[in-house]
C-alpha positions in Angstrom: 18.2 -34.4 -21.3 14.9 -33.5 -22.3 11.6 -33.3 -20.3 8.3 -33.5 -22.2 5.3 -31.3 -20.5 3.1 -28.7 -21.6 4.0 -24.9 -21.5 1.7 -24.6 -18.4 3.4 -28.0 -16.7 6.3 -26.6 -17.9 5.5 -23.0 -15.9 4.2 -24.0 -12.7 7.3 -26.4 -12.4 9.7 -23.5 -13.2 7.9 -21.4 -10.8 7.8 -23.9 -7.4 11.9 -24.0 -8.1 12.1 -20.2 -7.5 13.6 -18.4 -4.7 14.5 -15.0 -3.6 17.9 -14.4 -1.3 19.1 -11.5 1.0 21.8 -11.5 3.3 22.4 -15.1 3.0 18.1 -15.6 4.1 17.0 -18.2 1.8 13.4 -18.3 1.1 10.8 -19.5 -1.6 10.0 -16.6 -4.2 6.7 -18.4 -4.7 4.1 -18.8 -1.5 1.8 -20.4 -4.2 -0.7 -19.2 -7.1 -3.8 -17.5 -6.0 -6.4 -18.3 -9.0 -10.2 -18.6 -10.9 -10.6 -21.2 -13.5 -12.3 -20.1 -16.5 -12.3 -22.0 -20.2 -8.8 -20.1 -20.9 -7.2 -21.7 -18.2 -8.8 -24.9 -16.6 -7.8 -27.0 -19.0 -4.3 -25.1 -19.0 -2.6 -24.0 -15.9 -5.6 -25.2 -14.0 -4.7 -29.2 -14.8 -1.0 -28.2 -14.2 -1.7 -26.9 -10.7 -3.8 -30.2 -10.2 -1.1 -32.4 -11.5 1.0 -30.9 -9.1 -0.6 -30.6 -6.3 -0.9 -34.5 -6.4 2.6 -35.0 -6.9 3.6 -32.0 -4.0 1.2 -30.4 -2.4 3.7 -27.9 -1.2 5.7 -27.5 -4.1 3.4 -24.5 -5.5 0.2 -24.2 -3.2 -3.0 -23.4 -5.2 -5.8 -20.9 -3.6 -9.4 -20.2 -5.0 -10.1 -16.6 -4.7 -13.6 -14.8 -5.5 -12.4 -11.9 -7.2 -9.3 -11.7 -9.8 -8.6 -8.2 -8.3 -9.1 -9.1 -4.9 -6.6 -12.0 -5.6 -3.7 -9.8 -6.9 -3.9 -7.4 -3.8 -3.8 -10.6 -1.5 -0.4 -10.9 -3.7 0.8 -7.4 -3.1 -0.1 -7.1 0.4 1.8 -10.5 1.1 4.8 -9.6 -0.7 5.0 -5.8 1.3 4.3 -8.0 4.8 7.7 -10.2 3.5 9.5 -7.1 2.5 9.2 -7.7 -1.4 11.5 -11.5 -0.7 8.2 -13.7 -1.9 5.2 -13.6 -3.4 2.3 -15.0 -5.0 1.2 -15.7 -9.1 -2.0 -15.3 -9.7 -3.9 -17.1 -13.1 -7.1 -15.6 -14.4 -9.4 -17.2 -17.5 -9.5 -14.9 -21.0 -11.4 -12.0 -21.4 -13.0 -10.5 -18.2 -11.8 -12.9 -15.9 -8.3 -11.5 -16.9 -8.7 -7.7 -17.1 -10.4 -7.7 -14.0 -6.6 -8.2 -12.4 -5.6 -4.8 -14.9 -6.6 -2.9 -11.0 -4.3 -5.1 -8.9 -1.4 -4.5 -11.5 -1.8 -0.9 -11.2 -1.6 -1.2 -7.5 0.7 -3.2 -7.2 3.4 -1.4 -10.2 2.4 2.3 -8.6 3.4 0.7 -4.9 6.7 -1.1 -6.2 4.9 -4.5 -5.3 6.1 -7.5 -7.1 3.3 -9.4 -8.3 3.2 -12.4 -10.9 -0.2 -12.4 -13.4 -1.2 -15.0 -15.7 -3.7 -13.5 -17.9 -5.5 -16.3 -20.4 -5.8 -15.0 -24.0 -7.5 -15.9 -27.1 -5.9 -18.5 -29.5 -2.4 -18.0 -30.7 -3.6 -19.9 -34.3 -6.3 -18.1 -34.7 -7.9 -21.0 -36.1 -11.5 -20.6 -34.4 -11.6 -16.6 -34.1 -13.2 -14.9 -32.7 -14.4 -17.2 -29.7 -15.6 -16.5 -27.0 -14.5 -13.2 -24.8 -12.5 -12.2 -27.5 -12.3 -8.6 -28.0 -12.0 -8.2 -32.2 -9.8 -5.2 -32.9 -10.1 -3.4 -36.7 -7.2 -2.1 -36.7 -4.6 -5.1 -35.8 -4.8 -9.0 -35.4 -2.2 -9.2 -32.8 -4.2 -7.4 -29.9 -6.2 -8.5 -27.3 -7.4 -7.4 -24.3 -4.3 -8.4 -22.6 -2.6 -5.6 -24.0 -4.0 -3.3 -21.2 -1.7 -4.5 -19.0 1.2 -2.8 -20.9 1.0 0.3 -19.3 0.2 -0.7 -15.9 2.6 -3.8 -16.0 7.2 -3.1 -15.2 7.4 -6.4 -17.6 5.0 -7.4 -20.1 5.4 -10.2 -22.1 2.8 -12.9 -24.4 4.1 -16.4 -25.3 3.1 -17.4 -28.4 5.4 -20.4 -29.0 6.4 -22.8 -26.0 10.2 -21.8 -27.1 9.5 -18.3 -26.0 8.4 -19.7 -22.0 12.7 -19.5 -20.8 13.0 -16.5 -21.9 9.6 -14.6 -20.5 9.8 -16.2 -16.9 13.6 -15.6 -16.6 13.2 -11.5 -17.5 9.9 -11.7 -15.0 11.6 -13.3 -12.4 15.0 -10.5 -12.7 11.8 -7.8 -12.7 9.9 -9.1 -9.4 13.5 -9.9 -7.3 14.8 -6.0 -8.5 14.5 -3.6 -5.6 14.5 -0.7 -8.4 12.4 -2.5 -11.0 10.0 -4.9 -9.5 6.3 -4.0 -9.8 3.4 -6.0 -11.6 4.8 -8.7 -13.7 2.6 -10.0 -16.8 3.0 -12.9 -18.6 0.3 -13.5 -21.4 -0.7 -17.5 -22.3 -2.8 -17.7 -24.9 -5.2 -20.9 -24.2 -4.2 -23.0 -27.0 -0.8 -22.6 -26.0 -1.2 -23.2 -22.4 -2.0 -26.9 -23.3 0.4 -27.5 -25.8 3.6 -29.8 -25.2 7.5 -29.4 -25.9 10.8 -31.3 -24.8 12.0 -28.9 -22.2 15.7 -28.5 -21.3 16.5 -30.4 -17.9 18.2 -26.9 -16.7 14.6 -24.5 -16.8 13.5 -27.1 -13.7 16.8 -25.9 -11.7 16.5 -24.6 -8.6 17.5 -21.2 -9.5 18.1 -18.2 -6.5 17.4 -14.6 -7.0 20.0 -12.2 -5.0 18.0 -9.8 -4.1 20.9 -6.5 -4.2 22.2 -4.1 -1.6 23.7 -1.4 -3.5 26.2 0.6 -1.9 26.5 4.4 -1.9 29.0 6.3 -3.8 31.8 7.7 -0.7 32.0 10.9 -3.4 27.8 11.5 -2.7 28.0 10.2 0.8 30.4 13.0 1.8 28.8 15.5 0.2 25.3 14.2 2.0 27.2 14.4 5.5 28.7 18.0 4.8 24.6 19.1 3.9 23.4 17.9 7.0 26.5 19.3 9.0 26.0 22.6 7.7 22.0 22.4 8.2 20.7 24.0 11.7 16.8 22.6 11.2 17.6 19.4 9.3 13.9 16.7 8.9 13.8 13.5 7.7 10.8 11.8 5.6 10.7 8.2 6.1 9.4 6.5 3.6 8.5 2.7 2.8 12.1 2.0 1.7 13.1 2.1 5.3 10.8 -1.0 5.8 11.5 -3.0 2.4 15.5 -2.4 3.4 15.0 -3.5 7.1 16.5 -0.3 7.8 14.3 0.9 11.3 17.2 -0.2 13.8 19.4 2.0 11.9 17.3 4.6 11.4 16.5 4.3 15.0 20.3 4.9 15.6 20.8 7.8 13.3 18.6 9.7 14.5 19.2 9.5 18.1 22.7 10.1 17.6 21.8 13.0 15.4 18.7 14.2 16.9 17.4 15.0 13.6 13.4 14.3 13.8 11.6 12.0 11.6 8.6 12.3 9.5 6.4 9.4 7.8 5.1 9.1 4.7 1.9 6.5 4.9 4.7 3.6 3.5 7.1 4.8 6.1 5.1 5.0 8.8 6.4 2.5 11.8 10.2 3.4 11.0 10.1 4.8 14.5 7.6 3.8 17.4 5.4 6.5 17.9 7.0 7.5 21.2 10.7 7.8 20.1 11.7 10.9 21.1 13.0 11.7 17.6 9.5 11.0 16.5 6.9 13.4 14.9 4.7 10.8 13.2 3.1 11.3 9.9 4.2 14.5 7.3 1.8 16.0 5.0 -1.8 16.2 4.4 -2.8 13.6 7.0 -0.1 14.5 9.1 0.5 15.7 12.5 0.7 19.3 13.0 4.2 18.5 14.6 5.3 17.1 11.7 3.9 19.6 9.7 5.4 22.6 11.6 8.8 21.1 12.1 8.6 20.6 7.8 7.5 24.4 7.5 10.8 25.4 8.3 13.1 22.6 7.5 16.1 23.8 5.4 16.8 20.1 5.0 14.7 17.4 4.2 16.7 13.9 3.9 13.9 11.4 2.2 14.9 8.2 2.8 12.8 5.4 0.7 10.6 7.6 -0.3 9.0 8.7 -3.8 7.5 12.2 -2.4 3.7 11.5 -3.2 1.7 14.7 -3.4 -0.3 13.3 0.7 3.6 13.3 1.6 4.4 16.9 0.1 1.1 17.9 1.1 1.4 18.9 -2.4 4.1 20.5 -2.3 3.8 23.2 0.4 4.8 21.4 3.2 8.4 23.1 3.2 8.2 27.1 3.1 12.3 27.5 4.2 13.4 29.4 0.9 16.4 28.2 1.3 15.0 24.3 1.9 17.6 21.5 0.0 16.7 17.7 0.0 19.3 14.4 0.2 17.4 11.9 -0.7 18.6 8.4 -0.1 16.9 6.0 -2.2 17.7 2.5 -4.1 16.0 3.9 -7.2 18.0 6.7 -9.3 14.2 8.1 -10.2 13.2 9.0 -6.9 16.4 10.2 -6.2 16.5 12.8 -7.9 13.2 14.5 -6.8 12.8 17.7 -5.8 16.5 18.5 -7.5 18.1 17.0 -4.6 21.5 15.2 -3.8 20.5 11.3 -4.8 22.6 9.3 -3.0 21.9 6.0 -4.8 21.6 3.0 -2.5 20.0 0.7 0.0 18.7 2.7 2.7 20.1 0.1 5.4 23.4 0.6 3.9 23.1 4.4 3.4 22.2 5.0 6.6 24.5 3.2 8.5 28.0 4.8 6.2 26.0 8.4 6.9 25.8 7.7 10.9 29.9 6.5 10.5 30.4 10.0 8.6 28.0 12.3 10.9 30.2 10.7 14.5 29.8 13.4 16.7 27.6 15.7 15.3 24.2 16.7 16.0 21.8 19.0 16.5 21.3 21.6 18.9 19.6 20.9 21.9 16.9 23.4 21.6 15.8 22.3 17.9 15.2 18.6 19.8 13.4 20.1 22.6 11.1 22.4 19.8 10.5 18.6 18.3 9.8 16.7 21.5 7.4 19.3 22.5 5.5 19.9 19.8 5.1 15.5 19.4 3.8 15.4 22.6 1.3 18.3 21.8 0.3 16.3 19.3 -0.2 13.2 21.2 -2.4 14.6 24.2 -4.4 15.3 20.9 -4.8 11.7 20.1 -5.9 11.2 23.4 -8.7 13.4 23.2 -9.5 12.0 19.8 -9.7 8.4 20.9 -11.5 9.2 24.3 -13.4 12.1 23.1 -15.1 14.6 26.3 -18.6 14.8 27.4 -19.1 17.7 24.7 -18.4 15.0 22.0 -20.0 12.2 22.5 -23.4 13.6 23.7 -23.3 14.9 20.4 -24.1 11.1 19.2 -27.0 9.3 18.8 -27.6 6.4 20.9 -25.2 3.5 20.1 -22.9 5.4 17.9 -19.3 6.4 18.1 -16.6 8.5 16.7 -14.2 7.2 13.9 -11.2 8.4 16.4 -12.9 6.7 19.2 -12.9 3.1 17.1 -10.1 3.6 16.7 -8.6 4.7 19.4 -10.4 1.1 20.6 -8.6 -1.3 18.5 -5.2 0.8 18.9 -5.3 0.6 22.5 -6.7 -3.4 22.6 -4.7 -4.4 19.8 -1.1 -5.8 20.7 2.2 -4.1 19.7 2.6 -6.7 16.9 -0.5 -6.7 15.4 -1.1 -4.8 12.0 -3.6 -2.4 10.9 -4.7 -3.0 7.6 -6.9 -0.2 5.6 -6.5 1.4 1.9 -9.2 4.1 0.9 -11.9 6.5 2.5 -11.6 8.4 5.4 -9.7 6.2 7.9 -6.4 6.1 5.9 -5.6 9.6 6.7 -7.1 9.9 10.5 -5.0 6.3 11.0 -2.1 8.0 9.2 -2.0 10.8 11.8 -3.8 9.1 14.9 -2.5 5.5 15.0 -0.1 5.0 17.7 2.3 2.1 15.5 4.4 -0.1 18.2 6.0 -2.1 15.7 8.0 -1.3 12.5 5.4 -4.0 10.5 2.3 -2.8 12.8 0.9 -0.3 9.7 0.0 -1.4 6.7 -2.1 1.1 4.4 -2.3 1.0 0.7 -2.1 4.5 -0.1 -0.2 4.6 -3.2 -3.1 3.4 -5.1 -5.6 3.9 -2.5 -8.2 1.1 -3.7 -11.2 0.7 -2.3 -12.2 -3.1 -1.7 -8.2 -3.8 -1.3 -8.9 -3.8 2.7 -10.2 -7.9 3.3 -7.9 -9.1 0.5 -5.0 -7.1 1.6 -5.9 -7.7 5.2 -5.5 -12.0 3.9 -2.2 -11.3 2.3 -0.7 -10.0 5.3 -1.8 -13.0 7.4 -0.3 -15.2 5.3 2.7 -13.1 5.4 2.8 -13.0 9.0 0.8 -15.9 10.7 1.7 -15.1 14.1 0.5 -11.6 13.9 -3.6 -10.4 14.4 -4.5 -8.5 11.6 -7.2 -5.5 12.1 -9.2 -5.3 8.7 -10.4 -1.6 9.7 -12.9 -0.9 6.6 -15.8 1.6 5.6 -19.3 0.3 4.3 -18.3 2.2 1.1 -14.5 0.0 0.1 -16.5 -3.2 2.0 -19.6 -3.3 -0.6 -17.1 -3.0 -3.0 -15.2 -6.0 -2.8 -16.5 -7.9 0.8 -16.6 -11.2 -1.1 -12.9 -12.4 -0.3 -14.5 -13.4 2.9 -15.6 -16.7 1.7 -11.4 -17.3 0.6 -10.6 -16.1 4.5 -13.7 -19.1 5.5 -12.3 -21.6 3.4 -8.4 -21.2 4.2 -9.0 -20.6 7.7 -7.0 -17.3 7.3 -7.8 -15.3 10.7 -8.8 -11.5 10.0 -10.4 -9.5 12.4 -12.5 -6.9 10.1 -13.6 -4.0 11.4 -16.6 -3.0 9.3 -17.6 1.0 9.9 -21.6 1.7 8.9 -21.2 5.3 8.4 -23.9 5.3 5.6 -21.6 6.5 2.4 -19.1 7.9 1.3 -17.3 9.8 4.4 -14.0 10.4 3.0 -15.4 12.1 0.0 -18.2 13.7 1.7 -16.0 15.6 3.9 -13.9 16.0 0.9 -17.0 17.4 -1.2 -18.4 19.9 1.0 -14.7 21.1 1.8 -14.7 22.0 -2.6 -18.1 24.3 -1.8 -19.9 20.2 -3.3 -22.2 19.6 -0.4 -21.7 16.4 -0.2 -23.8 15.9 -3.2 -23.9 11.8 -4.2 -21.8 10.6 -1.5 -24.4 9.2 0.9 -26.2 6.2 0.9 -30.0 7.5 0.4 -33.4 6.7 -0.9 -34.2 9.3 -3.8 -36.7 11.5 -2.8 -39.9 12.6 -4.2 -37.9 15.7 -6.3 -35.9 12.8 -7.5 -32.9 13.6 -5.7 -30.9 11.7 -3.9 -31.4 12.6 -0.1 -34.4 10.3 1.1 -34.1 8.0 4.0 -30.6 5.9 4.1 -30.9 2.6 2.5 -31.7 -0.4 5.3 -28.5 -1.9 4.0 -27.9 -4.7 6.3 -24.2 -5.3 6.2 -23.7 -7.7 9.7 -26.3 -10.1 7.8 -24.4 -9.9 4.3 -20.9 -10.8 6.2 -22.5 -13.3 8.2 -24.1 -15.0 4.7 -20.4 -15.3 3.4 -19.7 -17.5 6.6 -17.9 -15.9 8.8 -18.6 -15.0 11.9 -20.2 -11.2 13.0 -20.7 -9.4 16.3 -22.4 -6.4 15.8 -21.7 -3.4 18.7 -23.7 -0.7 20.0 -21.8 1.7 21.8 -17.8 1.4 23.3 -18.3 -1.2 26.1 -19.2 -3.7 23.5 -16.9 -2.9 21.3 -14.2 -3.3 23.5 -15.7 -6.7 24.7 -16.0 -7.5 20.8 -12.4 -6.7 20.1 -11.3 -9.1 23.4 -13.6 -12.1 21.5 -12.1 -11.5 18.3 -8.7 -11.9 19.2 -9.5 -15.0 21.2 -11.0 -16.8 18.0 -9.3 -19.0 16.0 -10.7 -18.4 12.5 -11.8 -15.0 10.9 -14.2 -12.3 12.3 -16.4 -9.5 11.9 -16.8 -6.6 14.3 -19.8 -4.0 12.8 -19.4 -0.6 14.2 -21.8 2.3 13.6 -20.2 5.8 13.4 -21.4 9.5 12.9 -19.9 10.6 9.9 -20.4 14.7 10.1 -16.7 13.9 13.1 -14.3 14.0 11.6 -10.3 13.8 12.8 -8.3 16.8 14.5 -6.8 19.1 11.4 -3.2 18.4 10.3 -3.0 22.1 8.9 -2.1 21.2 5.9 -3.6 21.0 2.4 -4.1 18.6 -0.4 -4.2 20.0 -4.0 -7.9 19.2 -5.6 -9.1 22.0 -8.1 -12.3 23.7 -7.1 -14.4 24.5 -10.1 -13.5 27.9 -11.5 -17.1 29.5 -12.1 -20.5 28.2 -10.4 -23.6 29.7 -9.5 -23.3 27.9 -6.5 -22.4 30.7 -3.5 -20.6 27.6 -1.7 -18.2 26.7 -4.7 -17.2 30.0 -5.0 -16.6 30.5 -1.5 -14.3 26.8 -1.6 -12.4 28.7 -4.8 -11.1 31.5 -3.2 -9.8 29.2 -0.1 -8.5 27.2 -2.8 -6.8 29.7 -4.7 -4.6 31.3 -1.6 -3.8 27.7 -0.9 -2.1 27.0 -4.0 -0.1 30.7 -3.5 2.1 28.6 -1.3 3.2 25.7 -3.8 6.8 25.3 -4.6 8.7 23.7 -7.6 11.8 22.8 -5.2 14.1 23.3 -8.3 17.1 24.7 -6.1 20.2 22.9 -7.0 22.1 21.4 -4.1 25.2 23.2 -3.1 28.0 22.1 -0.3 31.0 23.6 1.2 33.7 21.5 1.2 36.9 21.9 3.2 40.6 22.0 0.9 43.7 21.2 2.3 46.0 24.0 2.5 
C-alpha cells in the first residue's frame, strides 16, 4: 500500500510515530517541533504541521519560538532534563532564518545533546536561481548555506528527491537515540521539495522504537579497573554528566560509600552526590572547591566516570600534580575513554559502576584519607556560608540597595526547594554556582558549560520546564547573556511555561571583566558605559532599563532593592502560576571565594602595558605546572601458583 503526501506530510508523520526506549520505559522521541515560518518553509513543513495539528493535536505539538537559536537550546536543554530519551525538531525558513540555528547545533553536538534541525534551502531545480536568501557560491552549484552545519552537525544530510526522505530520517533517528553518537542532527529540505508529493510505503508511518543501549563492560577491563583502585592509597573520582544521562547517582551513591573514595564534579556531573554526602567534595577544577582541588593535587587515581575532561574540569590540566597519577575512566564513548592514556573501560556508567562495586566487596579506603576528605568539604562549606551571608565588612562595602552575587545566590539556593533546578550557561555565575550551589537533587543543576552561550539561559531555562513540569526552574541570568537573547520570554507568555528568571544588573560584562584585569586588560570594553569626552569608553553607565524591557515582553517583573525583598520576591515567584522576573542589582568588583586553581588563557607576550607584563609572568609559572598525563596504565595481577 501506498500513501500519497508531500515530503514534508510525509516527515512530520514519520516523526510523531517516533519513540525512544530504556529499560523497558516507553516514551515519545518527539515532545513536538519548536519553529519560525519563513517563505522556505510555510508553505512546506509549516502546512504539514497545520494539517496535523487539525487532525491530532497531540500527535507532533507545534511551538512558535522568537529566535531560531533560542529554539534549538529549548531542544537541548529538554532533552538533558529527560536524560537524552526525547526531544524536540526544530524548522527554520532558508537563508538566515536557518543559519541562525548553526549556534544551537554547536551547542548542542559539543554537549552530546540530541537535537533535530530542519534547515529550509534554496531550490533543488534550480529553475528560479538565485532567489531570494540564496547565497551564490563561484566555485560550486551544489552549496548553500546549509552546508555550515557539516561541521557542527554528528549527521548531516540534504534531500534532494522525496525517495532520499527513508533513508535521511532513519540514519538521524539511529544518531539522536545513540548514547555515543547523538549530537545535533541536520536534515536539509530544500523548499521546492518540501512541497512536492510521492506515494509513500505504508511501513515509513510505522510506529518504530529506538532502544536506547546499555553496553556492558569487558570482565578483562573491569578487573584490571578493580586491581588499580585496590592498589591506589589516594584514589578521586570525577563525576561527570554521564552519571546523570545513565541514571547512575544511586549507584554512584553506593560505590562510594562503600569505598569511601571521594567524588569530584565536573559542571555536567555536578548533583551525582548531594552536596552533603560525606563522600562529597563538590566541584573539581577551575571553579571548584578548594577541597576538591586539594584532594585532586595529590590523587594517584582519578576514576572519570561520564566525563570528557574539559580544560574547567582539568583546570587545564594541572589539577593532578601526583607523578605517579593514572586515570580509569568509565565512559560509554571509546573517545573519552581513552583520555589522559587511561584504562577505558567502555560502558554505561550505571552498569560499570554497579559490576566495579560487585568486584571492589570489601575494600576501601583508609579511614584517615576519608576523614582528610570530610574535613577539608566541610571547610569548604562554612565558606559558602560566609559567601551567601556575607559579614558586616562586606556588605557595608555596598551601595545602598545592592548585593553580592554569592549573596543572590545564596537567596534562591536557600528559598528554592530540593527539586527545583538552577538553570545558567555563561558569565560569571556559572563558575561561582559551580562551586557555591548547594545541589539537593541529582536533576537540581543545570549549566551549559560545554558551550557556554550566552542568551542560552531563558530558552534553556523553558526547555527544562517542559522537561520537568513539576519542578521550579530558577533562570539565574546576567544583564550581559539576557540582552543577548531575552526575547524567548514572549514563547514562556504565550505557552504559559513557568520560569522564574533571575535577572542580575551588574552593568557589563562581570565574567570577563574579572577575567580581563586578571590578564594585566583592565577591564577594558567589558562595561556598560557612555564614551567619554577622550572618546573612550568609561563615561556614565548606560540607563539601560532592563525591569521595563522584560515587563514590555509580558511577563511579569518585581524589581528588589536590597535582601529582604528579594527574599519576599523569591516567596511570590514561586507562588505564581505563570512566568516571572525577579531584577537584582549586584556590585560587580565581589567576586566568589578563590578555588586555587587556574584556567589556561594566554597573556600577551610583549606590551608596554606595566599590568600585562605583570599578568605574564603570573601566567607563565602557572603553565610550569601543566601535564600531558601520557603515563601508560600499569596493574599487578595475582597468578596462580
Amino acid at each position: 500500500m501506498k500513501v500519497r503526501l508531500t515530503v514534508a506530510q510525509a516527515l512530520v508523520r514519520f516523526l510523531s510515530v517516533q519513540y525512544s526506549e530504556r529499560d523497558d520505559q516507553r516514551q515519545k522521541l518527539f515532545a513536538g517541533c519548536f519553529g519560525i515560518f519563513g517563505h522556505g518553509n510555510v508553505a512546506g513543513v509549516g502546512q504539514a504541521l497545520l494539517q496535523s495539528e487539525l487532525a491530532d493535536p497531540d500527535a507532533l505539538p507545534y511551538i512558535l519560538a522568537r529566535n531560531e537559536q533560542a529554539m534549538v537550546h529549548t531542544a537541548a536543554a529538554f532533552a538533558r532534563t529527560t536524560n537524552r530519551l526525547q526531544t524536540y525538531a526544530c524548522t527554520a525558513s532558508i537563508g538566515p532564518g536557518s543559519t541562525n540555528m548553526i549556534t544551537g547545533a554547536a551547542l548542542a553536538t559539543v554537549n552530546r545533546l540530541p537535537v533535530l534541525l530542519l534547515p529550509s534551502d534554496t531550490f533543488a531545480t534550480r529553475i528560479a536561481t538565485p532567489v531570494l536568501q540564496e547565497l551564490e557560491n563561484l566555485g560550486a552549484g551544489d552549496i548553500s548555506v546549509n552546508d555550515a552545519f557539516r561541521p557542527v552537525s554528528r549527521y548531516f544530510d540534504r534531500v534532494s528527491r522525496p525517495e532520499q526522505l527513508p533513508s535521511a530520517l532513519l540514519n538521524a533517528m539511529r544518531v539522536l537515540t545513540d548514547p555515543v553518537e547523538t549530537g545535533a542532527v541536520t536534515v536539509a529540505l530544500p523548499q521546492d521539495v518540501q512541497a512536492e508529493a510521492f506515494d509513500w510505503p505504508e511501513e515509513l508511518f510505522a510506529e518504530r522504537e529506538w532502544h536506547v543501549a546499555r553496553p556492558l563492560p569487558e570482565t578483562t577491563i573491569l578487573d584490571q579497573a578493580a586491581e588499580l583502585i585496590r592498589t591506589s592509597r589516594r584514589p578521586l573520582i570525577v563525576a561527570g554528566g554521564g552519571v546523570a544521562y545513565s541514571g547512575a547517582n544511586d549507584v554512584l551513591r553506593t560505590f562510594a560509600e562503600a569505598t569511601g573514595i571521594p567524588v569530584g564534579e565536573s559542571q555536567a556531573g555536578k548533583g551525582s552526590l548531594p552536596y552533603d554526602h560525606p563522600q562529597s567534595l563538590g566541584a573539581i577544577g577551575s571553579t571548584g572547591t578548594t577541597a576538591a582541588n586539594a584532594i585532586a593535587e595529590s590523587a594517584d587515581l582519578v576514576i572519570g566516570i561520564g566525563t570528557r575532561y574539559a580544560d574547567f574540569t582539568t583546570a587545564s590540566r594541572t589539577a593532578f600534580q601526583n607523578p605517579d597519577v593514572r586515570f580509569v575512566n568509565l565512559n560509554v564513548a571509546r573517545f573519552d575513554g581513552g583520555k589522559h592514556a587511561g584504562l577505558p573501560v567502555v560502558a554505561d556508567a550505571r552498569e560499570a559502576l554497579t559490576a566495579l562495586t560487585a568486584k571492589l566487596n570489601g575494600w576501601s579506603v583508609e579511614d584517615e584519607y576519608r576523614a582528610e576528605s570530610l574535613q577539608l568539604a566541610q571547610e569548604w562549606d562554612a565558606i559558602v556560608e560566609r559567601t551567601y551571608n556575607p559579614p558586616a565588612e562586606v556588605t557595608g562595602k555596598l551601595a545602598a540597595g545592592l548585593l553580592t552575587q554569592g549573596e543572590v545566590l545564596g537567596c534562591v539556593n536557600e528559598l528554592s526547594d530540593p527539586r527545583d533546578v538552577v538553570v545558567c550557561a555563561a558569565g560569571s555565575m556559572p563558575g561561582d554556582l559551580h562551586k557555591l550551589w548547594r545541589t539537593r537533587d541529582g536533576k537540581g543543576y543545570h549549566v551549559e558549560y560545554g558551550y557556554s552561550c550566552m542568551g542560552y539561559e531563558i530558552a534553556g531555562g523553558i526547555g527544562v520546564r517542559l522537561g520537568a513540569p513539576d519542578r521550579d526552574v530558577f533562570v539565574m541570568v546576567g544583564d550581559g547573556s539576557y540582552l543577548m537573547m531575552a526575547t524567548e520570554l514572549v514563547t514562556a507568555v504565550q505557552e504559559n511555561v513557568k520560569v522564574i528568571v533571575v535577572l542580575v544588573q551588574n552593568h557589563g560584562f562581570a565574567s570577563i571583566g574579572a577575567l580581563s584585569e586578571s590578564l594585566g586588560s583592565q577591564r577594558f570594553g567589558t562595561s556598560y558605559r557612555y564614551r567619554s569626552g577622550d572618546g573612550r569608553l568609561d563615561g556614565d553607565y548606560l540607563p539601560v532599563d532592563l525591569a521595563a524591557n522584560a515587563r514590555s515582553l509580558g511577563v511579569e517583573v518585581i524589581e528588589v532593592d536590597g535582601r529582604a525583598e528579594l527574599e519576599k520576591a523569591i516567596g511570590i515567584a514561586k507562588a505564581a502560576a505563570g512566568p516571572m522576573v525577579i531584577h537584582v542589582r549586584t556590585d560587580p568588583l565581589i567576586g566568589a571565594p578563590d578555588s586555587e586553581s587556574w584556567w589556561d588563557v594566554p597573556v600577551s607576550e610583549v606590551s608596554t602595558l606595566e599590568s600585562t607584563s605583570t599578568a605574564r609572568a603570573a601566567y607563565e609559572e602557572s603553565k610550569a605546572g601543566q601535564r600531558a598525563y601520557m603515563a601508560p596504565v600499569t596493574y599487578t595481577r595475582e597468578v596462580d601458583d
